[in-house]
C-alpha positions in Angstrom: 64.2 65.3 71.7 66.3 62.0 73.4 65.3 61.6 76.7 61.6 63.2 76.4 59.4 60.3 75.3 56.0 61.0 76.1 53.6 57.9 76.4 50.5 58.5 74.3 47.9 56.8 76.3 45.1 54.8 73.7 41.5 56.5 73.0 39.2 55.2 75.3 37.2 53.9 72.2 39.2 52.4 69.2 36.1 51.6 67.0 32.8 53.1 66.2 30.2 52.3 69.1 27.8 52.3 66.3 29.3 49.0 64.6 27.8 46.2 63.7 27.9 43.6 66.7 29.0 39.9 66.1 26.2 37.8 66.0 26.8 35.4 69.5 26.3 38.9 71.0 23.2 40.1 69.2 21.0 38.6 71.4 22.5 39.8 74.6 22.5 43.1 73.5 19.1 43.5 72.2 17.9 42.0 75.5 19.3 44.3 77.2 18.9 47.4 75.5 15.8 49.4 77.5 14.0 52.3 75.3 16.3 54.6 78.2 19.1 53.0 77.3 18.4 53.5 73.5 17.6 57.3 74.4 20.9 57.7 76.0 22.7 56.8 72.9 20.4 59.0 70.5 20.4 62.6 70.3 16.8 64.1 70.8 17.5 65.7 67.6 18.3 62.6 65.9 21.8 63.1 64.6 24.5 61.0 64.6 26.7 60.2 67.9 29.9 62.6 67.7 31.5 61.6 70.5 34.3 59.2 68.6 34.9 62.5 66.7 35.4 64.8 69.5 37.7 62.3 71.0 40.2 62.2 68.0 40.4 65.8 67.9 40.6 65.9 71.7 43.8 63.4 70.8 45.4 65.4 68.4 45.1 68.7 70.2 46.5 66.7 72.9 49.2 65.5 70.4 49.7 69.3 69.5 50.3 70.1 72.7 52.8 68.0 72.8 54.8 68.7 70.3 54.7 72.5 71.5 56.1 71.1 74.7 58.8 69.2 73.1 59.8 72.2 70.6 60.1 75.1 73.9 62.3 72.1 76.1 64.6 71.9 72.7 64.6 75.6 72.1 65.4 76.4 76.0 67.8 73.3 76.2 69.9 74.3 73.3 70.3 78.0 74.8 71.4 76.5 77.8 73.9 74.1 76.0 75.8 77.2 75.0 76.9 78.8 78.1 80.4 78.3 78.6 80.6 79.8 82.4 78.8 79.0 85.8 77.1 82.4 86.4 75.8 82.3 82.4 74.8 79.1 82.9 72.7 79.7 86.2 70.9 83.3 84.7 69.9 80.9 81.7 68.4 78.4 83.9 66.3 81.0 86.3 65.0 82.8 82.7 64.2 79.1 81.1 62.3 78.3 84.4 60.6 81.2 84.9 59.1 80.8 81.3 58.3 77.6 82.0 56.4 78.0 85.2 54.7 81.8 84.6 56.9 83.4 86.8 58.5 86.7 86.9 61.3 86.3 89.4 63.3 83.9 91.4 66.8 83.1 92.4 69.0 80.1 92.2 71.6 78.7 95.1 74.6 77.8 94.1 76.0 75.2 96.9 77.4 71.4 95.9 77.2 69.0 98.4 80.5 68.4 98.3 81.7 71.2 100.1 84.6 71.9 97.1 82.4 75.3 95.9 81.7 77.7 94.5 79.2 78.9 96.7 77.0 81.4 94.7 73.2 83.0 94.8 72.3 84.7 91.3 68.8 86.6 90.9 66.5 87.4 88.3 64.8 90.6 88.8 65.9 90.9 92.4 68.7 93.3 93.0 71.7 92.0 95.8 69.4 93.8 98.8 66.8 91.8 97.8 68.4 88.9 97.9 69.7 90.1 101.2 66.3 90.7 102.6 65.0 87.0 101.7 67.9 85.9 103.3 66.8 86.7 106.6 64.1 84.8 106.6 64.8 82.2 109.1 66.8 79.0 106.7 64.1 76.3 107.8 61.7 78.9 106.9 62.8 78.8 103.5 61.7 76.4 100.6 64.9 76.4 99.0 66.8 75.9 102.1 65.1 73.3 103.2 65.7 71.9 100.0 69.4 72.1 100.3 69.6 70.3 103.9 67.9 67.7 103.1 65.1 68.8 105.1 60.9 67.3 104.4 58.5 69.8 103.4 56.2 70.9 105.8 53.6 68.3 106.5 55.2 65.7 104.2 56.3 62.2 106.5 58.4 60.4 103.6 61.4 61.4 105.4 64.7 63.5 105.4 66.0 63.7 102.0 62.8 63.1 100.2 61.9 66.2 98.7 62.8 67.7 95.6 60.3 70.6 95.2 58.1 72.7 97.7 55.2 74.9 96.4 54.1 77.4 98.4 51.0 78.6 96.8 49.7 80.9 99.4 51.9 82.9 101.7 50.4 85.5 103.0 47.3 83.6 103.4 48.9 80.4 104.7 49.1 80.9 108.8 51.8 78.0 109.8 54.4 79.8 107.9 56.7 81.8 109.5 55.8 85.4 110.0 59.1 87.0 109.2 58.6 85.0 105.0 55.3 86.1 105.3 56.6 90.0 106.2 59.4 89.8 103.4 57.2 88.4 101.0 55.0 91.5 101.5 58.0 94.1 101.7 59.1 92.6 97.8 56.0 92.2 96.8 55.5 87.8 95.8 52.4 86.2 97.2 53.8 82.7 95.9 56.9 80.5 95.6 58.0 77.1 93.6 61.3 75.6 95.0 63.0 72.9 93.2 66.5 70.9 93.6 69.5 70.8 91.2 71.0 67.1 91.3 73.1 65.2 89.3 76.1 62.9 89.1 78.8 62.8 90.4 78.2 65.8 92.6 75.2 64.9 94.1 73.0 67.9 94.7 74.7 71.1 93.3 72.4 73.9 94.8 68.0 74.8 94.4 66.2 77.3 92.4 63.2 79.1 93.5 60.9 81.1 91.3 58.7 83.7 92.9 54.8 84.4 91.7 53.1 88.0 92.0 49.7 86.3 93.0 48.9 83.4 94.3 49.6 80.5 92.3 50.9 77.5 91.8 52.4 75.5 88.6 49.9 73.4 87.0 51.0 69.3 86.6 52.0 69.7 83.0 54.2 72.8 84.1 55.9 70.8 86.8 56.1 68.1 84.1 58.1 70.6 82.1 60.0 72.0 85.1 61.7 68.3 85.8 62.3 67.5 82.0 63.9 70.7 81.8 66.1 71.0 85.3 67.3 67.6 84.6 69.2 68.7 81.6 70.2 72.0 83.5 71.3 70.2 86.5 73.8 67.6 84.4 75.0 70.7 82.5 76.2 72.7 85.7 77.8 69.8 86.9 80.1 69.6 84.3 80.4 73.7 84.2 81.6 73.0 88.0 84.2 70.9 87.6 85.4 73.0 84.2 85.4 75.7 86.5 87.1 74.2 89.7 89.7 72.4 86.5 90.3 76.1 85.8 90.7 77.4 89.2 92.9 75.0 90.2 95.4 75.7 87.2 94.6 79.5 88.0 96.0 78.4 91.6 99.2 76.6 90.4 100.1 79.6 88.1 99.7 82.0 90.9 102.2 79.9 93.0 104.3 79.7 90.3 104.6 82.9 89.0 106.1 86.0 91.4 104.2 87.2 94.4 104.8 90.6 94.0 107.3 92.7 92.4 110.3 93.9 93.5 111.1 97.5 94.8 114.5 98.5 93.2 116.0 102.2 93.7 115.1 103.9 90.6 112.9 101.7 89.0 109.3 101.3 89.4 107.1 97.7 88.2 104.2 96.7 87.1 102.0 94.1 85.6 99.5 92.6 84.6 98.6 89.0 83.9 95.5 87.1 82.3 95.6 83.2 81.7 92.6 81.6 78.8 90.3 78.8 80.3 92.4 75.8 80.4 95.5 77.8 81.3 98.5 78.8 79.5 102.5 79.2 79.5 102.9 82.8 79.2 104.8 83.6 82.4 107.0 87.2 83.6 109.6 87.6 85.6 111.3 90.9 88.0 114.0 89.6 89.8 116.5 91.8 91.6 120.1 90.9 90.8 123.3 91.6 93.2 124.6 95.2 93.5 121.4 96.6 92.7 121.2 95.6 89.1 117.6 94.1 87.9 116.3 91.5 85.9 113.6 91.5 83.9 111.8 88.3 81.4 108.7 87.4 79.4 108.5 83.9 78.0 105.5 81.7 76.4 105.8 77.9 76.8 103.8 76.0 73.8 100.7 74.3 74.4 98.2 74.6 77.4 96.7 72.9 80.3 98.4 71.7 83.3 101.4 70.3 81.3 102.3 73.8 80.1 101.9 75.3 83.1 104.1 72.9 84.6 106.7 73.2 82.5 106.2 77.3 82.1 107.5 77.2 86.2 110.3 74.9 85.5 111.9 76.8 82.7 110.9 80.0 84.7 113.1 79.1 87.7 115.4 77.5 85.8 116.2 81.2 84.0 116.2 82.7 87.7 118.8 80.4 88.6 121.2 81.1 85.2 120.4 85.0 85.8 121.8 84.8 89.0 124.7 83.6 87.8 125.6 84.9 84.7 122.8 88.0 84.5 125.2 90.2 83.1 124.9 88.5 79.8 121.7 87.6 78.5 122.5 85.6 75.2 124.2 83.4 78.1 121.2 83.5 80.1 119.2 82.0 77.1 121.7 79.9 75.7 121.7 78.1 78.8 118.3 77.6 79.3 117.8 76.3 75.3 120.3 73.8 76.4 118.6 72.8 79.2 115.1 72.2 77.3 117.0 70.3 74.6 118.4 67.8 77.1 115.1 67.5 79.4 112.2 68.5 77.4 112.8 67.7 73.6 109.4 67.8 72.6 108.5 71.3 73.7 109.7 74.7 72.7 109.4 78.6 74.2 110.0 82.3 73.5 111.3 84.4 75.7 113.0 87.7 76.0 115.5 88.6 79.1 116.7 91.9 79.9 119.5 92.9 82.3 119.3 96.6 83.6 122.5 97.8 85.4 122.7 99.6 88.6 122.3 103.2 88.3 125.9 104.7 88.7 127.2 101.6 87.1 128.3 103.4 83.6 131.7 104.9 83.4 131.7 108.9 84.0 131.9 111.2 80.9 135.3 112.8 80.9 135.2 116.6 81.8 137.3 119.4 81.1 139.3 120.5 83.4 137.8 122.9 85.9 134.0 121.6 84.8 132.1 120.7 87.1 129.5 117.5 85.8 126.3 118.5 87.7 123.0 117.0 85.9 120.5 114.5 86.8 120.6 110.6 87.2 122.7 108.9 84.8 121.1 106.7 82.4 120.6 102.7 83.2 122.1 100.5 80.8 120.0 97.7 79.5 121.5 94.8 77.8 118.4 92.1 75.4 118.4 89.1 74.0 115.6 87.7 72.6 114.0 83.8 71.6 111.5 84.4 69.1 110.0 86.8 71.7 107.9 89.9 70.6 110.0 93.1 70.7 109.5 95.4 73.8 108.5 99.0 73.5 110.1 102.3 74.7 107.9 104.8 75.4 108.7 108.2 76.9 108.0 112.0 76.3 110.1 112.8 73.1 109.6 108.7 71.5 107.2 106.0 71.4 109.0 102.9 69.3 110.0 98.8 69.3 112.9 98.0 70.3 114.4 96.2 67.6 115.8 93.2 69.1 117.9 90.8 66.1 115.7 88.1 64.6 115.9 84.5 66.3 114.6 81.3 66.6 112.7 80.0 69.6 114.3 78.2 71.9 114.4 74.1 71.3 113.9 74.8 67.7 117.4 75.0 66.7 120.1 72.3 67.2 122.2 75.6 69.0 120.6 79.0 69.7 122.7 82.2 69.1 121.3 85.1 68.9 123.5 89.1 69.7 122.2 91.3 72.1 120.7 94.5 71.9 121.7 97.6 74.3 119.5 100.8 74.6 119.6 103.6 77.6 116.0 104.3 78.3 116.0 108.4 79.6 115.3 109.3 82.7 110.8 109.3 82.9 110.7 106.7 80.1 109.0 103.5 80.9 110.1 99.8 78.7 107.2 97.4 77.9 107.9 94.0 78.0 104.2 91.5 76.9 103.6 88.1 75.6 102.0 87.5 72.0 98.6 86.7 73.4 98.2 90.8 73.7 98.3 90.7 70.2 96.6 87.6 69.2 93.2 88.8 71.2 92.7 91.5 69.5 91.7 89.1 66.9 93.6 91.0 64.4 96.6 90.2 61.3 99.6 90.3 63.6 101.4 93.7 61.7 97.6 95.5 62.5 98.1 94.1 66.2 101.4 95.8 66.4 100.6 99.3 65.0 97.4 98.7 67.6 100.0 98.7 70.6 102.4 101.1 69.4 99.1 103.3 69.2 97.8 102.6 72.4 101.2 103.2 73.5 101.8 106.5 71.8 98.4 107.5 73.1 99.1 106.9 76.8 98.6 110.6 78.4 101.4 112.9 79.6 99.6 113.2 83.2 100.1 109.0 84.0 103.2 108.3 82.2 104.8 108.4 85.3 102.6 105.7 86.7 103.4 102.4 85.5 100.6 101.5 86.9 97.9 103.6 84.7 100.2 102.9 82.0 99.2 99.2 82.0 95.8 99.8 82.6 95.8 102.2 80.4 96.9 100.0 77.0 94.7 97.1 78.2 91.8 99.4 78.0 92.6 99.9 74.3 94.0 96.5 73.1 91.6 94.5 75.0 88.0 96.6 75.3 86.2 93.2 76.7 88.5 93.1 79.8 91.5 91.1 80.4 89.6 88.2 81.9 87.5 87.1 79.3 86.4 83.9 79.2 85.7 83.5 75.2 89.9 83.8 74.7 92.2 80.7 74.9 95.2 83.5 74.8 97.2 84.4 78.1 98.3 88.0 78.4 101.5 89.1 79.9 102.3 92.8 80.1 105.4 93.5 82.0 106.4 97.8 82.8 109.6 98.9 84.0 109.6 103.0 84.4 112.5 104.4 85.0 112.1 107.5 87.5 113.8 110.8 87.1 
């Protein structure tokens, strides 16, 4: 494997000590030679010297042992190389080590020296209060610790900083160790502990792993020798997991600020969402804006691409359609038609879907005409609500007596056409029915043919029980649960999901 290169050191004899000598040394030798030292060389039995023998095959077990070495650092190595997240990546390394060094347990401390995080302590075998109960042991107390402050091991004078692994071999029998390690290692039941230090560039040291031994003992020189081959690897690999991961918490940051805060409370209406970006970060963005006189707004767009230059742009187009449905919110294909022509002129390259609806205030539609002497006593009128969609996914309608799409008329994502024109749609969701607005990334996890995706939805829609379909809220959570069953963050998706419900009360 690169980077293991084992020196073979030479056999101690390269040719038989029975050959013939050369003859300026025949003399010598023969002059020398005693009948003792002629008995040391000759079995009593008379048979051959065998000692050149058992040093080859002490050179090819050796050789053999080798190799096994080499073959468990690939095997471990190559399970390590495919985590994809920090915490994977750390429960593979304490395993690998533990393996490596006959342990059972241990723990590993997350920490850079940086300061920049994540902090983090992950177990193996140990259960959080036992984590908890090691951690009040005194911290100079502790190899691990000491590890991370740059602190000597006990005894050792090379310095601050010097260290890179403490054993402990004996701690219950070892008096200059503090008596509360000593009471906790009793109390979990480890008589013996191997610390080592996680370092690489450009972090610098990025946290210590400890493994933990039943009995007494310590790791022999060739496990040690495995140990550093192995955390070497382990130790460049986290680093670049930790700056994947702080990549991806920063964008996670930047799309938080960009997207709303909360959701706003409008008489009659009742929100909510729910919103998962992929690793490196997506343009799928929502929108619930309250308009004047009590009217709403609501929008789900997807930006192409991903990475920080989609989520960048994903805000500008989002606050650009803010600004337009202030304005002109009345009339979506205005709304969109101005924001298409906005993209056109500043981002040419680039294109987005997105679907805005405009709900009217409540009261806002002309009273039925009565006969005279009739008086119109009923329950809230119906809201109004005028779409217009960009290549967006259809919403949903779901209520007591229907569960359908909304069908919006077919058009073209925005920047894709030279001018984007597209009708709008108007529907009057009933009193109790809730409208589902979501990005195509709900569909596209599920990992299935997009016209199986949407019978999916409209089945996990139609499904919703009667008891929560008042509660946007378990509505949400409700489909998630059946669209996504591995959970909305999951880290093996590059798809952001938007789902967006508006439920309008009774």
């Amino acid at each position: 494997m690169a980077g293991i290169e084992p020196a073979l050191p030479a056999p101690a004899h390269t040719s038989d000590p029975r050959a013939t000598n050369n003859p300026a040394d025949t003399s010598a030798d023969s002059s020398s030679d005693s009948p003792s030292d002629a008995s040391a060389h000759t079995p009593r039995d008379g048979s051959p010297d065998l000692s050149s023998v058992d040093r080859i095959a002490a050179v090819q077990d050796r050789l053999a042992g080798w190799i096994s070495d080499l073959s468990t650092l690939h095997d471990l190595t190559e399970q390590l190389a495919r985590t994809r997240t920090l915490e994977d990546a750390l429960h593979e390394l304490l395993r690998a080590g533990a393996a490596l060094v006959g342990a059972r347990r241990g723990l590993v401390v997350l920490a850079p020296a940086d300061g920049l995080g994540p902090e983090t302590t992950v177990g193996l075998g140990l259960g959080h209060a036992e984590i908890g109960h090691i951690e009040t042991v005194p911290r100079r107390a502790l190899s691990y610790a000491r590890i991370l402050d740059g602190l000597p091991e006990p005894g050792d004078d090379t310095g601050p900083g010097a260290c890179t692994e403490i054993a402990e071999p004996d701690i219950p029998g070892e008096k200059d160790l503090d008596p509360r390690l000593r009471e906790v290692a009793a109390r979990l039941g480890y008589a013996a502990s191997y610390a080592v230090s996680l370092t690489a560039d450009p972090v610098g040291r990025t946290g210590a792993a400890v493994w933990l031994y039943d009995e007494p003992a310590e790791p022999s020189e060739r496990q040690r020798h495995l140990v550093g081959l192995y955390r070497t690897h382990a130790s460049e690999h986290l680093a670049r997991l930790l700056e994947l991961h702080r990549s991806r918490r920063a964008a996670r940051t930047l799309r938080a600020e960009l997207l709303p805060s909360r959701l706003p409370r409008i008489p009659g209406v009742r929100l909510a969402v729910r919103h998962g970006t992929g690793p490196r970060g997506g343009g799928d963005w929502y929108d619930a804006l309250p308009l004047p006189d009590g009217a709403l707004g609501l929008a789900v767009g997807s930006v192409t691409g991903s990475g920080p230059s989609a989520v960048a742009a994903m805000g500008r187009l989002r606050a650009s359609l803010r600004a337009y449905a202030v304005m002109e919110g009345e009339d979506p294909v205005a709304v969109l038609s101005d924001l298409e022509l906005l993209m056109r002129l500043t981002e040419p390259a680039r294109s987005a879907t997105a679907l805005f609806a405009f709900s009217e205030p409540p009261g806002a539609a002309p009273a039925a005409v009565l006969p005279d002497g009739v008086d119109g006593v009923g329950g809230p009128a119906p809201r109004k609500l005028l779409l217009a969609g960009a290549g967006h996914c259809p919403p949903v309608i779901l209520g007591d007596l229907r569960t359908e799409f909304v069908e919006t008329s077919l058009s073209a994502p925005l920047g894709m056409l030279a001018c984007w024109e597209a009708p709008s749609v108007e529907i009057e969701p009933a009193p109790g029915e809730t409208l589902l607005l979501y990005s195509d990334g709900l569909l596209h996890r599920t990992g299935e043919p997009m016209d199986r995706a949407f019978a999916r939805l409209h089945s996990a829609a139609a499904g919703v029980p009667r008891a929560i379909r008042h509660d946007p809220e378990a509505v949400v959570d409700h489909i998630l649960r059946v669209m996504l069953p591995q959970g909305l963050d999951d880290p093996s998706s590059e798809e952001d999901v938007v789902l967006l419900a508006a439920h309008f009360e009774e």
